[in-house]
N, C-alpha and C positions, 0 to 999 in steps of 0.2 A: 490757451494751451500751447506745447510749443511742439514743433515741429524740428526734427534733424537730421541732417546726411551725412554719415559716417565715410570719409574717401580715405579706404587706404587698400593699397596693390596685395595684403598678406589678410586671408580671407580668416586666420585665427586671431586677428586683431581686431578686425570690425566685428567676429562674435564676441569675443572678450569685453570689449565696449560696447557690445549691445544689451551683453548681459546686466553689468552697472545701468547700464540709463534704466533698464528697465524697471526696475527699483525705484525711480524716481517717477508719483504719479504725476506730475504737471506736464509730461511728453506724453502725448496725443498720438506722436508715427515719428515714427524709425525706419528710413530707408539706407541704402549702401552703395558704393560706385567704388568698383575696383579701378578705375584707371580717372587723369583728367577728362578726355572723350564724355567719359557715361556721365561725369559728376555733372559738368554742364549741361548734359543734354537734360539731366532730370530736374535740373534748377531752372531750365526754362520750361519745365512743364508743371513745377510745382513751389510754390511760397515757402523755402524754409526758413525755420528762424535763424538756427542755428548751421553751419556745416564745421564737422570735425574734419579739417584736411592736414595729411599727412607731408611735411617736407620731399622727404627722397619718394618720389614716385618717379615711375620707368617712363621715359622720353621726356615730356616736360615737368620741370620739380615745382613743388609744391610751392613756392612764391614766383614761379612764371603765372600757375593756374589761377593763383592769389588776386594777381592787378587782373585776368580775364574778368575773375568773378565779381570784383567791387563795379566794375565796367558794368559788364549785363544782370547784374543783381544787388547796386550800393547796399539795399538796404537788409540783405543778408549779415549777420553776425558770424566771421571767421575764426575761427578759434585751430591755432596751429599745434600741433600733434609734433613729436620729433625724438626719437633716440639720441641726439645730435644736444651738447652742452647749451644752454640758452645764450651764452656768450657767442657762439659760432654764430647764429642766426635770428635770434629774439627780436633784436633792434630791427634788422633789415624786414621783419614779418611785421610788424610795428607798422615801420613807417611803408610799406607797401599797404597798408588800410586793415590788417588781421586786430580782432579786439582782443586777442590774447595770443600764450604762447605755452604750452606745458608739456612738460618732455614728458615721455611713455612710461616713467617709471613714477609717476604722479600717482597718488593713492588715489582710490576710488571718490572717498568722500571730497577730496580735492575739486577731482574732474565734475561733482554735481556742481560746488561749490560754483566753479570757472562758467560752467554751464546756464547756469539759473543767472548769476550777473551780465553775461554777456546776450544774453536771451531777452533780458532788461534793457536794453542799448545801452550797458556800462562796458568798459574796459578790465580786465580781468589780469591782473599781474603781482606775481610770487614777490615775495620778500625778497627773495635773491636777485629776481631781473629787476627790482628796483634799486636794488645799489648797483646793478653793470649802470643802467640808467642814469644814473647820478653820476656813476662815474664818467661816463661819455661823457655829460654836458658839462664838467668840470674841465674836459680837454680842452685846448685851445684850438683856437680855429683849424690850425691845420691838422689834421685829420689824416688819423695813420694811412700808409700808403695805401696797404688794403681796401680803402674805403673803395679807390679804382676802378678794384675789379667788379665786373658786370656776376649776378647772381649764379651763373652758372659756372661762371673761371670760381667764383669763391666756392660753391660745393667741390667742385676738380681740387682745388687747391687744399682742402681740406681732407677729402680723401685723399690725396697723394702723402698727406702731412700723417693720415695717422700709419701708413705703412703698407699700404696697399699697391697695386701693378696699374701698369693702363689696361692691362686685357682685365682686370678684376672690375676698374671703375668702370670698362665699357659695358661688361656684363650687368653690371647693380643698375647702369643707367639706360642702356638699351642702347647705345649708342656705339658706333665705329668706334675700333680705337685707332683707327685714323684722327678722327674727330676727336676723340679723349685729348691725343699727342699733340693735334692744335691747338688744342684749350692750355696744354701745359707749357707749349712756349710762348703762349699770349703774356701767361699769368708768370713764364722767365722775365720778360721781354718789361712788363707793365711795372715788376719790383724790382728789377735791375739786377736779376739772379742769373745765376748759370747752369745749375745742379739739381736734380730733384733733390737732391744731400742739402743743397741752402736753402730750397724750400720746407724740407723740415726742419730746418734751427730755426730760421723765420719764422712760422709756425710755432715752435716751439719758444720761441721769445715774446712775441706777440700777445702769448696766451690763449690761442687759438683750438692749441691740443694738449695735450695734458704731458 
């Protein structure tokens, strides 16, 4: 039977998903962890198979918690949750050890689908992130600038890219916007920019944001 912890900061999300799993009888227990904090504390206190973890979670995002979890639980099955394009984040959830990646607006029968594979020790990935996929490895070695940036300048860099403020991203993220405004000249500083304005054509060229 399989066992899962649903981690996401919006407590009409984790019912929402609680409701679909539960439909599906081969899950045993369904628990919840609104922040990274609670998610660990309960994976060290219990074998899940599966955990649904959410990207944007408040102070550290969801592929910080990502490498903690394969750490103190390899053998847990991650499966990444995300409002966020799979191009923006899919690969980097990948290769940080997640066996899948499905944005929020995944149909129901999808998310059993992703569920029951990854609960298998299969990897669990959509038709669409298998052609970004493909297309990555078709790049040449060098590897767009972006590649650079450390996981948390690339969420900064992307909120700033879809039109948002540094007091918004500090808000969404719990963080200073002291701390936002050093993330934004890291992520000047790293792509040779000057303007949060060339950070959105950047952005916007790269294919990053729509």
């Amino acid at each position: 039977m399989i066992s899962i912890l649903i981690t996401d900061d919006h407590p009409i999300v984790r019912q929402g998903i609680r409701q679909i799993l539960t439909e599906y009888s081969e899950i045993a227990l369904i628990e919840e962890a609104s922040d990274g904090n609670e998610m660990l504390q309960k994976v060290s206190n219990t074998d899940f198979t599966v955990v649904l973890l959410d990207i944007s979670m408040p102070g550290r995002n969801g592929l910080e918690l990502l490498k903690d979890l394969k750490i103190s639980s390899p053998q847990t099955a991650v499966l990444m949750l995300s409002v966020h394009p799979e191009e923006q984040y899919a690969i980097r959830a990948l290769k940080s050890g997640a066996a899948g990646y499905l944005p929020k607006s995944t149909l129901p029968e999808e998310l059993i689908k992703a569920v029951k594979k990854v609960a298998a020790g299969k990897k669990y990935i959509t038709s669409s992130l298998a052609e970004i996929i493909a297309t990555d490895f078709d790049q040449p070695d060098d590897k767009p600038v972006y590649h650079s940036l450390s996981d948390r300048e690339f969420e900064v860099l992307c909120l700033l890219a879809s039109g948002k403020s540094i007091k918004e991203i500090s808000e969404e993220l719990f963080l200073s916007s002291k701390t936002i405004s050093t993330y934004r000249e890291r992520i000047l500083e790293k792509l040779n920019l000057k303007t949060t304005a060339d950070l959105i054509r950047f952005a916007i060229r790269e294919g990053l944001v729509d």
